[in-house]
LODOTOR-853720 format. One record per residue (C-alpha): residue number from 1; x, y, z. Coordinates in Angstrom, 1 decimal, decimal comma. Example, Ala and Ser with C-alpha at 12.3 -4.5 7.8 and 13.67 -1.06 7.14 Angstrom:
BEGIN
+-----+--------+--------+--------+
| num |     xx |     yy |     zz |
+-----+--------+--------+--------+
|   1 |   12,3 |   -4,5 |    7,8 |
|   2 |   13,7 |   -1,1 |    7,1 |
+-----+--------+--------+--------+
END
This chain:
BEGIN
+-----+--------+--------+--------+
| num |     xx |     yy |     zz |
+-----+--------+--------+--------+
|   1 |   65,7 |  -22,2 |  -60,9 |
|   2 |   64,0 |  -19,9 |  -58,1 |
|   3 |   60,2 |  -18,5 |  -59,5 |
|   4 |   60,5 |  -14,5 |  -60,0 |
|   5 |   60,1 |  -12,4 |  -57,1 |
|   6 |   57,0 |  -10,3 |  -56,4 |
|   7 |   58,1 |   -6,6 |  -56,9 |
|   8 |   56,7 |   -3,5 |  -55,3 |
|   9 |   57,9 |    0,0 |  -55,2 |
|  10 |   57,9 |    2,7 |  -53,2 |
|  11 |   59,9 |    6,5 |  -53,3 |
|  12 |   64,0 |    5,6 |  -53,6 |
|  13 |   62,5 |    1,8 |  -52,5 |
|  14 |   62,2 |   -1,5 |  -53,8 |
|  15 |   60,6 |   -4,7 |  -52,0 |
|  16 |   61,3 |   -8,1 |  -53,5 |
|  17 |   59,5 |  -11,0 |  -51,6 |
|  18 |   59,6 |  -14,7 |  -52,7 |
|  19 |   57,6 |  -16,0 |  -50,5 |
|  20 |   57,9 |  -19,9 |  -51,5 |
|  21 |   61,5 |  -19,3 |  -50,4 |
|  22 |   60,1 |  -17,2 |  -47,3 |
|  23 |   62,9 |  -14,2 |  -48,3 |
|  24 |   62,6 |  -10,8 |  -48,8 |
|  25 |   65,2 |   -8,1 |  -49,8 |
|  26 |   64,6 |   -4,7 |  -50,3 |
|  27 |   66,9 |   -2,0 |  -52,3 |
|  28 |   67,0 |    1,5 |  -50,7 |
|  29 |   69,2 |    4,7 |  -51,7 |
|  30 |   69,9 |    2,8 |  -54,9 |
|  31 |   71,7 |    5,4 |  -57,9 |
|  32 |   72,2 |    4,8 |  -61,6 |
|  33 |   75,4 |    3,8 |  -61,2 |
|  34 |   74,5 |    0,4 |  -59,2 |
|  35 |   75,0 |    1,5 |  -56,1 |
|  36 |   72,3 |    0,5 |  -53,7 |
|  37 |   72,2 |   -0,5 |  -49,9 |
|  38 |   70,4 |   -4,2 |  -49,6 |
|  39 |   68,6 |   -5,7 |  -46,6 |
|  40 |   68,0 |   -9,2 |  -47,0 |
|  41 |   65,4 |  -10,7 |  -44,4 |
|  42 |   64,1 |  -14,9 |  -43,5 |
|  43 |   60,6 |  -15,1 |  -42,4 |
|  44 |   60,8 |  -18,0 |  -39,8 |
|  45 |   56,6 |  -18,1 |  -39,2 |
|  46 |   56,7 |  -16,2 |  -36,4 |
|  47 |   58,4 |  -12,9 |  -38,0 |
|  48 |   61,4 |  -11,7 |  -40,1 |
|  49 |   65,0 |  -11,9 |  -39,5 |
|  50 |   67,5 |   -9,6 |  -40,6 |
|  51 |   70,3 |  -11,9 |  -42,6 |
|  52 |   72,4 |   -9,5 |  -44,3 |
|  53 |   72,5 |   -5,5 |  -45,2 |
|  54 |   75,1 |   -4,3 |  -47,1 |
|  55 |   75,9 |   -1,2 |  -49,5 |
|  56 |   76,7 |   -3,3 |  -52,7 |
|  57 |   78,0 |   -2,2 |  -55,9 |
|  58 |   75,6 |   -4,5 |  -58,8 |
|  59 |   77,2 |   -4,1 |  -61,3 |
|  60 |   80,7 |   -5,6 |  -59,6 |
|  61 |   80,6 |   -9,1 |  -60,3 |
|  62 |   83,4 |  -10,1 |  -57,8 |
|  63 |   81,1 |   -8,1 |  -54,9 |
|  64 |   78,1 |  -10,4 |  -56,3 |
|  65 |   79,7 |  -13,2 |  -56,2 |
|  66 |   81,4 |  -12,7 |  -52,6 |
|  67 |   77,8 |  -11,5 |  -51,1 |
|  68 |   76,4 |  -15,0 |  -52,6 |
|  69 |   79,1 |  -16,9 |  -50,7 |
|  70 |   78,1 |  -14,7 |  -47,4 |
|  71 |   74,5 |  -15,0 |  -47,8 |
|  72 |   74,6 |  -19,1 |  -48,5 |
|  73 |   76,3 |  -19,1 |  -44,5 |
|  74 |   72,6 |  -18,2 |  -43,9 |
|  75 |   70,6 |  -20,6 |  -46,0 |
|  76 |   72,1 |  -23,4 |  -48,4 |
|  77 |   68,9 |  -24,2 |  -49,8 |
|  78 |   68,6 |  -20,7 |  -51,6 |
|  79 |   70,2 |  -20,0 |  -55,0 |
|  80 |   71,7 |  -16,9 |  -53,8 |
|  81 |   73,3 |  -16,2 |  -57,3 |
|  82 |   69,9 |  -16,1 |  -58,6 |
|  83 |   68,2 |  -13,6 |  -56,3 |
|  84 |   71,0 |  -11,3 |  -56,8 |
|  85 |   70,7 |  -11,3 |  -60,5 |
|  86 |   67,0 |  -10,4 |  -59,9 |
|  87 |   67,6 |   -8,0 |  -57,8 |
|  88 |   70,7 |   -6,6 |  -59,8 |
|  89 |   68,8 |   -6,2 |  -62,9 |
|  90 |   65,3 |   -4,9 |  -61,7 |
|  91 |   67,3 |   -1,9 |  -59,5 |
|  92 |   69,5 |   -1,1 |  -62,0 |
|  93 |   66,4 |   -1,1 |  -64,2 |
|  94 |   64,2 |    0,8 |  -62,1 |
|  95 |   67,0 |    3,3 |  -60,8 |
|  96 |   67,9 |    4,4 |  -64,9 |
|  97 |   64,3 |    4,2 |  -65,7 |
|  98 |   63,3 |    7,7 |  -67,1 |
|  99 |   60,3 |   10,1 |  -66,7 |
| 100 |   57,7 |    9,4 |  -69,3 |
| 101 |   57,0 |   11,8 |  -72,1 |
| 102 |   53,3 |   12,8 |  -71,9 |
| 103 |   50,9 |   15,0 |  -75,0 |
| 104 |   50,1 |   18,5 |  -73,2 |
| 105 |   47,9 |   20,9 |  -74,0 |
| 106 |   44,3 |   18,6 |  -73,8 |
| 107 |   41,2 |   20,7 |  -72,2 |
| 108 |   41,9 |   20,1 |  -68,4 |
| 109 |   39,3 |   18,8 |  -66,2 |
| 110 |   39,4 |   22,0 |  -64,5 |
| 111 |   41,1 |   25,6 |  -65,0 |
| 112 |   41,0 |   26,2 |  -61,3 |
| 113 |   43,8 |   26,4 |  -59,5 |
| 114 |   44,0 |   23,7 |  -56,9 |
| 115 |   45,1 |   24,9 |  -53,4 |
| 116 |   46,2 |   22,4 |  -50,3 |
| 117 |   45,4 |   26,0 |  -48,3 |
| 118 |   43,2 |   28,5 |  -50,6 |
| 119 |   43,8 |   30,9 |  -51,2 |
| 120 |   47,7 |   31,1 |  -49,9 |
| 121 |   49,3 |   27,5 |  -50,6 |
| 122 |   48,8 |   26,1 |  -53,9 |
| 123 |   48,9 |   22,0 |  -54,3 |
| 124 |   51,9 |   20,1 |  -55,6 |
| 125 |   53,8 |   23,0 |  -55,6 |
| 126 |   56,6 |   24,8 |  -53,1 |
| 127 |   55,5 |   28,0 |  -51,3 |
| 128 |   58,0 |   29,9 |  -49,4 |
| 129 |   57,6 |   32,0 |  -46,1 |
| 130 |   60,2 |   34,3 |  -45,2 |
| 131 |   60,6 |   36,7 |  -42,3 |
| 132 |   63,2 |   37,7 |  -39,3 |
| 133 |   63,7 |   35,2 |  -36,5 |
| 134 |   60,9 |   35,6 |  -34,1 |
| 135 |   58,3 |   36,6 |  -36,1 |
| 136 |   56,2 |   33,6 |  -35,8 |
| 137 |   56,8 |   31,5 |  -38,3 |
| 138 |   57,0 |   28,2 |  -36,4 |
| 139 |   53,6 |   29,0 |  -35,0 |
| 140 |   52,5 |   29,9 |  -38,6 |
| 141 |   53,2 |   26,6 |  -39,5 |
| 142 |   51,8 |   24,6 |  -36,6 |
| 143 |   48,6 |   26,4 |  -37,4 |
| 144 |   48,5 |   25,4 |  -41,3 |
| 145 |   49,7 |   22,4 |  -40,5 |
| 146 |   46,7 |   21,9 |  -37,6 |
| 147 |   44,2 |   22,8 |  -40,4 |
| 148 |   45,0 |   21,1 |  -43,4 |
| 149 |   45,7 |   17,7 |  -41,0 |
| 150 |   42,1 |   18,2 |  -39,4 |
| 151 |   40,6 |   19,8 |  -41,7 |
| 152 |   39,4 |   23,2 |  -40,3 |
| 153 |   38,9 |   26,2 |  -42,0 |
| 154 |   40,6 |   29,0 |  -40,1 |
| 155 |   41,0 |   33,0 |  -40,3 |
| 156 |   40,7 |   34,8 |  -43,5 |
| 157 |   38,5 |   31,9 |  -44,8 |
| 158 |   41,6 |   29,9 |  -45,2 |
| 159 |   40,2 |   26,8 |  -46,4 |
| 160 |   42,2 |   22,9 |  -46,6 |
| 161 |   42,1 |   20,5 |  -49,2 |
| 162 |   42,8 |   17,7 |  -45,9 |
| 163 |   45,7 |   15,8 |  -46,1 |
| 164 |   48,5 |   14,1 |  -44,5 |
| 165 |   51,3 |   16,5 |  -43,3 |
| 166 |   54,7 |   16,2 |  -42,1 |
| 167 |   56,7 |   18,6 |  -40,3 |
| 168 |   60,6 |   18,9 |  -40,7 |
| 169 |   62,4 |   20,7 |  -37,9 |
| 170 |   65,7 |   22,1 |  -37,9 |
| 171 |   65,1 |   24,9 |  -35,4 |
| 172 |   63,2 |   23,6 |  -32,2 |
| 173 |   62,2 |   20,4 |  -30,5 |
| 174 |   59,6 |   18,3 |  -30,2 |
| 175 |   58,5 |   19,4 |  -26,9 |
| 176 |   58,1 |   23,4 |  -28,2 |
| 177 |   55,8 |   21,8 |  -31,0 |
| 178 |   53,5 |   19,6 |  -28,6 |
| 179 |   53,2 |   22,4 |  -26,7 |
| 180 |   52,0 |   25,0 |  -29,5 |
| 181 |   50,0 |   22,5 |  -31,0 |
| 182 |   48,1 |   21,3 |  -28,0 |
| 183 |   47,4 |   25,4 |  -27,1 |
| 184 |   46,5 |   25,8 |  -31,3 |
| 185 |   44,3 |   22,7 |  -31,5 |
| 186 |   42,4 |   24,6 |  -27,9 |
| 187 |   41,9 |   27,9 |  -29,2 |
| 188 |   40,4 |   25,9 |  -32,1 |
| 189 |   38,2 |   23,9 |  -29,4 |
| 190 |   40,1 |   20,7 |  -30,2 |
| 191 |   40,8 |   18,4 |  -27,3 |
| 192 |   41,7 |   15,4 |  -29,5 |
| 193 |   45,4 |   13,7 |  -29,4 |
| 194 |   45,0 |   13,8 |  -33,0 |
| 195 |   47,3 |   15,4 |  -34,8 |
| 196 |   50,5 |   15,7 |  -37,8 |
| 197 |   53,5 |   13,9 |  -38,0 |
| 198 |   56,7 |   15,7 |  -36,7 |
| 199 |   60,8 |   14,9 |  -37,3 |
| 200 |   63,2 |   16,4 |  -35,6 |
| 201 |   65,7 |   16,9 |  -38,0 |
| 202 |   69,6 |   18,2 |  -38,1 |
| 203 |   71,5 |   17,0 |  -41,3 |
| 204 |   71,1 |   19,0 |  -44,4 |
| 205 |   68,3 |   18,3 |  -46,3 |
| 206 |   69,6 |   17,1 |  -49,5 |
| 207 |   71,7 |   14,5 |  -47,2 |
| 208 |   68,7 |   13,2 |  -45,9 |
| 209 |   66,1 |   13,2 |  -48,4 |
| 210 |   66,3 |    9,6 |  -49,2 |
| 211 |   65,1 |    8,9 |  -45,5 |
| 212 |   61,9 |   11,7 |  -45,9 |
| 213 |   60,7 |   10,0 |  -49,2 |
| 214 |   60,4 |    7,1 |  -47,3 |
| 215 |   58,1 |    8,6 |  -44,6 |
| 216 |   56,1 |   10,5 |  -47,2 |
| 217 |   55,4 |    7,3 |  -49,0 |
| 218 |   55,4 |    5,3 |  -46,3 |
| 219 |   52,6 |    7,9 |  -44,6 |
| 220 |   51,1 |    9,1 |  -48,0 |
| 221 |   51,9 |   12,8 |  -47,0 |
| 222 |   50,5 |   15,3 |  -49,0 |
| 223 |   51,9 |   18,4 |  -47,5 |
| 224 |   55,8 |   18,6 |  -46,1 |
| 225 |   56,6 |   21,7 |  -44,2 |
| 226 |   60,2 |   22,6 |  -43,6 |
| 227 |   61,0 |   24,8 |  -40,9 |
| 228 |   63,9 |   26,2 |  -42,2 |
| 229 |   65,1 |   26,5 |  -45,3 |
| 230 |   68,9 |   28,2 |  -43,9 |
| 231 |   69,0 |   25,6 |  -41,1 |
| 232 |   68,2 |   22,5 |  -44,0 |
| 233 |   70,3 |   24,0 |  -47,0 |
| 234 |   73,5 |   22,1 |  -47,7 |
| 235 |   76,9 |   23,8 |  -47,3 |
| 236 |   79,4 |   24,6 |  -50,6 |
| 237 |   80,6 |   27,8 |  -52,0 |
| 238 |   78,2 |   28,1 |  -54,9 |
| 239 |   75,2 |   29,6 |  -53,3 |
| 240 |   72,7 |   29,1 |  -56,6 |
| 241 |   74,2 |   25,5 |  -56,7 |
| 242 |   72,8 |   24,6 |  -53,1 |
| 243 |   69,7 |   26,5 |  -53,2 |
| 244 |   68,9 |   24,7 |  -56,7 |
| 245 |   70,0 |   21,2 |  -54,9 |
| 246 |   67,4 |   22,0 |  -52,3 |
| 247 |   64,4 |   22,5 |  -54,8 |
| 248 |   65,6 |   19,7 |  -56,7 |
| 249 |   65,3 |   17,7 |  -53,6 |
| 250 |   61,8 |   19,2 |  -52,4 |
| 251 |   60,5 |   18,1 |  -56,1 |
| 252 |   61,5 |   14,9 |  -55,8 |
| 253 |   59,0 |   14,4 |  -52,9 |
| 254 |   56,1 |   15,0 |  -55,6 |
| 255 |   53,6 |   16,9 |  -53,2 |
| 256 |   52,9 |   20,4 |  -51,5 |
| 257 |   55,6 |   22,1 |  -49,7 |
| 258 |   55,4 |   24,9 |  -47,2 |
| 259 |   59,1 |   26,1 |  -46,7 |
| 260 |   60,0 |   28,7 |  -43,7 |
| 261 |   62,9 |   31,4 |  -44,3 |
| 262 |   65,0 |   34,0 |  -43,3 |
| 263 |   65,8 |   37,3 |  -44,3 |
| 264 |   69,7 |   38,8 |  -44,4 |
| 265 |   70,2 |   41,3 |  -41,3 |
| 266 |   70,0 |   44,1 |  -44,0 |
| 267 |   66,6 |   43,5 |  -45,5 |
| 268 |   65,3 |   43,0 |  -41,7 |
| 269 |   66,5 |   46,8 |  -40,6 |
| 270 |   64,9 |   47,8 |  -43,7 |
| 271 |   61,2 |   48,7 |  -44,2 |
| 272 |   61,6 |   45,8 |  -47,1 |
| 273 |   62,9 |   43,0 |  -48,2 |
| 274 |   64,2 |   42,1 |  -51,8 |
| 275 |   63,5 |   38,4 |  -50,9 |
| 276 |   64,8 |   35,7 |  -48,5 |
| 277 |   68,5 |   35,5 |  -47,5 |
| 278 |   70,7 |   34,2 |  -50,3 |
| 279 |   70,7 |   33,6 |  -54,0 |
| 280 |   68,1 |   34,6 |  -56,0 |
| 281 |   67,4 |   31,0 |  -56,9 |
| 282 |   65,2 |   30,6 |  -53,9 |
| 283 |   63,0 |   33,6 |  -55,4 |
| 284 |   63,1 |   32,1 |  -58,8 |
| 285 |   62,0 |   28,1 |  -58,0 |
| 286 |   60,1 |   28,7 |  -55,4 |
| 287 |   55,8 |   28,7 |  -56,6 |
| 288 |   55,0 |   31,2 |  -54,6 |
| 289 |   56,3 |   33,7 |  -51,8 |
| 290 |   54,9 |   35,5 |  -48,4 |
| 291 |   56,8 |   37,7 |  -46,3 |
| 292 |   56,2 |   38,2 |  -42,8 |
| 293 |   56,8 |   42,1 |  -41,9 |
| 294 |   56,1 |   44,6 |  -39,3 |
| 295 |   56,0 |   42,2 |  -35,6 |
| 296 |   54,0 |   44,2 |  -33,4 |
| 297 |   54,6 |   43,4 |  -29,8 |
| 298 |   56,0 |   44,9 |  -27,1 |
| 299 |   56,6 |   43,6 |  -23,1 |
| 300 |   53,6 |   42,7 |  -21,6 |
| 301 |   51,6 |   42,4 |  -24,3 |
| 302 |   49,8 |   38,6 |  -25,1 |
| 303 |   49,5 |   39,0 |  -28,8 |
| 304 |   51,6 |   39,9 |  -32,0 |
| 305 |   50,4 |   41,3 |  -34,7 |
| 306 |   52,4 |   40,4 |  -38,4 |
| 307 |   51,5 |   41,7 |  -42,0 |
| 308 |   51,7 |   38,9 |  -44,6 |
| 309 |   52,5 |   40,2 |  -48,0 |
| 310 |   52,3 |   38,2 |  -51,0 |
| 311 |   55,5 |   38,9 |  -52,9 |
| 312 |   55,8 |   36,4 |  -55,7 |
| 313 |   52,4 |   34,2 |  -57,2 |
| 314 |   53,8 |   32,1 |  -61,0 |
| 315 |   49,6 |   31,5 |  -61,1 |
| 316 |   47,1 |   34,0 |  -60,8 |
| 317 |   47,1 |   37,2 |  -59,0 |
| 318 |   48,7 |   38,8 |  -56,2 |
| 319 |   46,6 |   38,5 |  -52,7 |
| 320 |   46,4 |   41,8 |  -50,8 |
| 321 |   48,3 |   42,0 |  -47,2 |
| 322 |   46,8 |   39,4 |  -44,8 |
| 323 |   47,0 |   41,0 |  -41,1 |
| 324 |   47,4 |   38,0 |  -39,1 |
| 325 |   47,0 |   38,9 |  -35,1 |
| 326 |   48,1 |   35,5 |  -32,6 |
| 327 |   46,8 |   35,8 |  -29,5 |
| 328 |   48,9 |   34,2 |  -26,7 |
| 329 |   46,2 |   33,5 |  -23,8 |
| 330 |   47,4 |   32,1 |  -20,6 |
| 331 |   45,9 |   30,8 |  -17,5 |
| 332 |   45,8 |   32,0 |  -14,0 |
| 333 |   49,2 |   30,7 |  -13,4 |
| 334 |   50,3 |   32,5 |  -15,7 |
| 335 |   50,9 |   28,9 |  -18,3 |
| 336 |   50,1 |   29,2 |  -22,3 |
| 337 |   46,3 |   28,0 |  -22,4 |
| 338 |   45,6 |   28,4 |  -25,8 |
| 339 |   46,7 |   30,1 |  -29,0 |
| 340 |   44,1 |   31,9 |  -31,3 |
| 341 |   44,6 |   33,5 |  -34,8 |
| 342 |   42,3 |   36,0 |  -36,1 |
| 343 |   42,3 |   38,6 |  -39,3 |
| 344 |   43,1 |   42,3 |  -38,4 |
| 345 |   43,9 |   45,5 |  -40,8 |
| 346 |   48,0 |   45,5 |  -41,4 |
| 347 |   47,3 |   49,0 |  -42,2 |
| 348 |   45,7 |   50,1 |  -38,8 |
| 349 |   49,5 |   49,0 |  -37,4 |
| 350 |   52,0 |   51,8 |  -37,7 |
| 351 |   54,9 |   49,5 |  -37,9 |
| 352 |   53,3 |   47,2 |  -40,6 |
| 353 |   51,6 |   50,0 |  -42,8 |
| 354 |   55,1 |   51,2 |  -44,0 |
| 355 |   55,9 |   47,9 |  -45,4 |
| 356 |   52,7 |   47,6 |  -47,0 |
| 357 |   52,4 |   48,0 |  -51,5 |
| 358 |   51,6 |   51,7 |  -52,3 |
| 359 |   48,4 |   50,8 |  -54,0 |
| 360 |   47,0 |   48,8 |  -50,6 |
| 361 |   48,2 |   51,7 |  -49,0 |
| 362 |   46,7 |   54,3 |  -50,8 |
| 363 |   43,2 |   52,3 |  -51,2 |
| 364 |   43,2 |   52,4 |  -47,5 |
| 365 |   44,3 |   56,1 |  -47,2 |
| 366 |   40,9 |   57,1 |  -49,9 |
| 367 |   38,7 |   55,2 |  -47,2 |
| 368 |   38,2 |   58,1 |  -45,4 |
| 369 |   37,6 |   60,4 |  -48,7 |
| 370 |   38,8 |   61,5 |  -52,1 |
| 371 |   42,4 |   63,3 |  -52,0 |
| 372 |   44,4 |   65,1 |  -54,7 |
| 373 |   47,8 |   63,4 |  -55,8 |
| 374 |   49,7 |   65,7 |  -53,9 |
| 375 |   48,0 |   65,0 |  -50,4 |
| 376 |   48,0 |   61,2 |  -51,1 |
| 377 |   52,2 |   61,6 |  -51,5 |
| 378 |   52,6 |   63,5 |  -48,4 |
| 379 |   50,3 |   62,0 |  -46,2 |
| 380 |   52,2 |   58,2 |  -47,2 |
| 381 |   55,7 |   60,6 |  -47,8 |
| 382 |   56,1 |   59,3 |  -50,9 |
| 383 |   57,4 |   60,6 |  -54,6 |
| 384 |   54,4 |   62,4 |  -56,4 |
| 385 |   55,4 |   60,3 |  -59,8 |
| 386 |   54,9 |   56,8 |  -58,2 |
| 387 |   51,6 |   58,1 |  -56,5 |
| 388 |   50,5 |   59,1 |  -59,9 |
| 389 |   51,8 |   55,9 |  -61,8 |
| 390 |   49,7 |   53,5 |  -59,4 |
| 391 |   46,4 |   55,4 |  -59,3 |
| 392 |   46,2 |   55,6 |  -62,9 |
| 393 |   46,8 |   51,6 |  -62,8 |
| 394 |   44,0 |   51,3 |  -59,9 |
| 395 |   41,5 |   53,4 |  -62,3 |
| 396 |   42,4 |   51,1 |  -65,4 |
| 397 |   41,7 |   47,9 |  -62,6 |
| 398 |   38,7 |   49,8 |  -62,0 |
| 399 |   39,4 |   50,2 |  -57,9 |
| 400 |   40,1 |   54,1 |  -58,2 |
| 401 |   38,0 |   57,2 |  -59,9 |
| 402 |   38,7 |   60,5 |  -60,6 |
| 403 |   37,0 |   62,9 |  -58,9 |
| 404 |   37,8 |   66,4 |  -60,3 |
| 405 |   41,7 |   66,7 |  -59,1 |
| 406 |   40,5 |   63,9 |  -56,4 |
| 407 |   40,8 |   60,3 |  -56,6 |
| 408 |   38,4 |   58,1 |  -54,6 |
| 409 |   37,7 |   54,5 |  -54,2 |
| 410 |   35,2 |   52,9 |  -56,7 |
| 411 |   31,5 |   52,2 |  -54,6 |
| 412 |   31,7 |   48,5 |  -53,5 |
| 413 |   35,5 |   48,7 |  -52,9 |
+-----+--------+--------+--------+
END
């Protein structure tokens, strides 16, 4: 009788290593149902060698039986009946083993919300980024993913809890990455190699997420951003099904997810959006969502400017509009030199000020001086009622006072 093997586990993996016997086997993409794919490896001294890997039913005992006969061509001195039956049983047991029921509702050590990028990305939790195609998303992302990796707190006081990130790609390539990271990391006045982990990626996500929670336990990633959500969704005709596949799938990676989207070609002639392109699941699971609006840019000019408006938040408080402006500087060859990101009034750009929220609107408007309901609607050509509804909200926030027929913003605002 073989001793029991030594057992460790990892995401969707399972390592057994007798190492009297000098064997190892390890169970990946195992299911409930006793399916698993098994790799069974002979340490000779000098290194392993693959014997066997197979995609094995368990729980057929003619396919156990037939694998043992296989596996003794390798090795007679191994009871291969018995390291099957270990194996069998501890994957079966591990793959049906349940989540644990835990007491709630015990003071927390803290009531703080905890943020892997305060204030925009929470921890643990999916955040969603949504916006036409070339609005700089994928430059977006390089830069979040620059800071939280390194550390660095950027524009708007955007501040990392550091970690290990990973960066799923459906859209571009390795070489467009390497090069907007190396010009990011510059205009941050980084000329280290160091950087995040990148995967090229072209199979749907839910297809391949067995593969990604190896790298994020094998890398101990804290932070997974997926650039895009279309290009990594699955395919069926059951929209809510897929998108709720997806976020199943994201969960299962148990850590902060930045996820990049797009909008449908009606919401991106419109002034705004009702959310990113398809089912309203992808409003509904994701934590928390930003959309990019209003691209200012036209030829010959080295910078965009974009408005990011918080649009969903299940914790806490909406931000105001974050005016992001990128600055594209190049050499005297005309070559991209570096990339810098600064803070910048959404508001003081006429293409992003009429996507803005009324009230962020208005409160910008009364910066200038106290105006009557009527002179706020026309000057931001908008319906007298809503005017009227929002500044009566501000005043009860305490952002907005009345002024005789006036409203003005509150001192210190």
């Amino acid at each position: 009788m073989i001793n029991k093997p030594a057992i460790a586990e990892g995401v969707d993996f399972i390592n057994f290593a007798w190492r009297d016997l000098g064997l190892r086997v390890t169970a990946e993409r195992f299911s409930d149902k006793g399916v698993a794919e098994l790799q069974f490896f002979s340490s000779n001294g000098e290194g392993e060698v693959l014997l066997h890997h197979a995609e094995v039913n368990l729980l057929a005992t003619q396919t156990i039986n037939t694998l043992a006969k296989r596996l003794e061509k390798n090795s007679h001195d191994i009871s291969w009946l018995e390291v099957l039956t270990h194996v069998t049983n501890e994957t079966i047991k591990i793959a049906r083993r349940s989540e644990p029921v835990v007491p709630i509702g015990k003071k927390p050590d803290t009531m703080k919300i905890e943020y892997q990028l305060t204030p925009i990305i929470e921890k643990g939790q999916p955040t969603t980024v949504y916006a036409p195609g070339g609005y700089g998303k994928s430059y977006i992302g390089d830069y979040i993913a620059t800071l939280v990796q390194l550390n660095i707190v950027g524009m708007n006081s955007w501040t990392p809890a550091p970690g290990n990130v990973l960066y799923l790609d459906w859209e571009a390539s390795k070489e467009d990455h390497d090069r907007r990271v190396w010009a990011i990391k510059a205009g941050l006045g980084i000329d280290t190699e160091e950087t995040f982990l990148y995967r090229f990626c072209s199979q749907p996500l839910v297809n391949d997420i067995h593969s990604i929670q190896g790298l994020v336990s094998e890398y101990k990633i804290d932070m997974v951003i997926i650039d895009s959500q279309m290009a990594a969704t699955g395919y069926g005709p059951d929209q809510a099904q897929v998108a709720s596949q997806f976020y199943n799938a994201l969960r299962s990676l148990r850590c902060t997810t930045l996820t990049f989207d797009h909008v449908s070609k009606e919401d991106w002639k419109s002034t705004s959006s009702v959310g990113p392109y398809g089912s309203v699941v992808k409003y509904n699971r994701s934590r928390a969502q930003f959309e990019i609006t209003a691209k200012s840019q036209v030829v010959g000019d080295d910078y965009i400017e974009l408005a990011l408006i918080h649009r969903k938040h299940n914790e806490g408080k909406l931000l105001n509009p974050i005016g992001i402006r990128i600055n594209f500087n190049q050499n005297t060859e005309g070559q991209l030199e570096s990339v810098t990101f600064e803070s910048c009034n959404p508001a003081d750009n006429p293409e992003a000020s009429k996507t803005l929220p009324l009230a962020f609107q208005i409160k910008d408007l009364l910066r200038s001086g106290a105006m009557t309901i009527k002179e706020i609607a026309e000057e931001l050509e908008a319906n007298e009622a809503s005017i009227r509804t929002i500044t009566n909200r501000m005043e009860k926030r305490g952002s907005l006072v009345k002024i005789g027929d006036s409203w003005g913003l509150k001192q210190g605002i």
